[in-house]
C-alpha angles and dihedrals in degrees: 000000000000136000119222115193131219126216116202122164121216119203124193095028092136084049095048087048090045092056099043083054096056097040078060093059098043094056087042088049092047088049095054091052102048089052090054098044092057091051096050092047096054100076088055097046080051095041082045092045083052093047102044119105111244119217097145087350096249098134096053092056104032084066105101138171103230136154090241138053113249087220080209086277093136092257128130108242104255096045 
């Protein structure tokens, strides 16, 4: 049985490695601040929920603290 070997050349692999770690950071980065933004948020939905004025009570629950605007379609924040 022989083995026959194979040559192949790859050019840009420092800058391949270069991009996949700063994609890291970026998403680490997001992360961070989304963390820090819904925490943040919180004390005013909560500030907003005391404030609203409570007829059935819809409004105050309806405030929540979400990654994405409602947009007033009838859909909870995250989905």
């Amino acid at each position: 049985m022989s083995l026959k070997s194979s040559k192949f050349s790859f050019e840009g692999g420092k800058a391949l490695e270069k991009a996949l770690r700063d994609i890291g950071k970026a998403a680490t980065a997001r992360n961070v601040a989304e963390k820090a933004l819904m925490t943040a948020a919180e004390p005013i939905a909560e500030e907003a929920r005391r404030l609203a004025p409570v007829d059935e009570g819809f409004l105050r629950k309806s405030i929540k603290v979400g990654k994405r605007a409602n947009y007033g379609r009838g859909r909870s924040p995250n989905a």
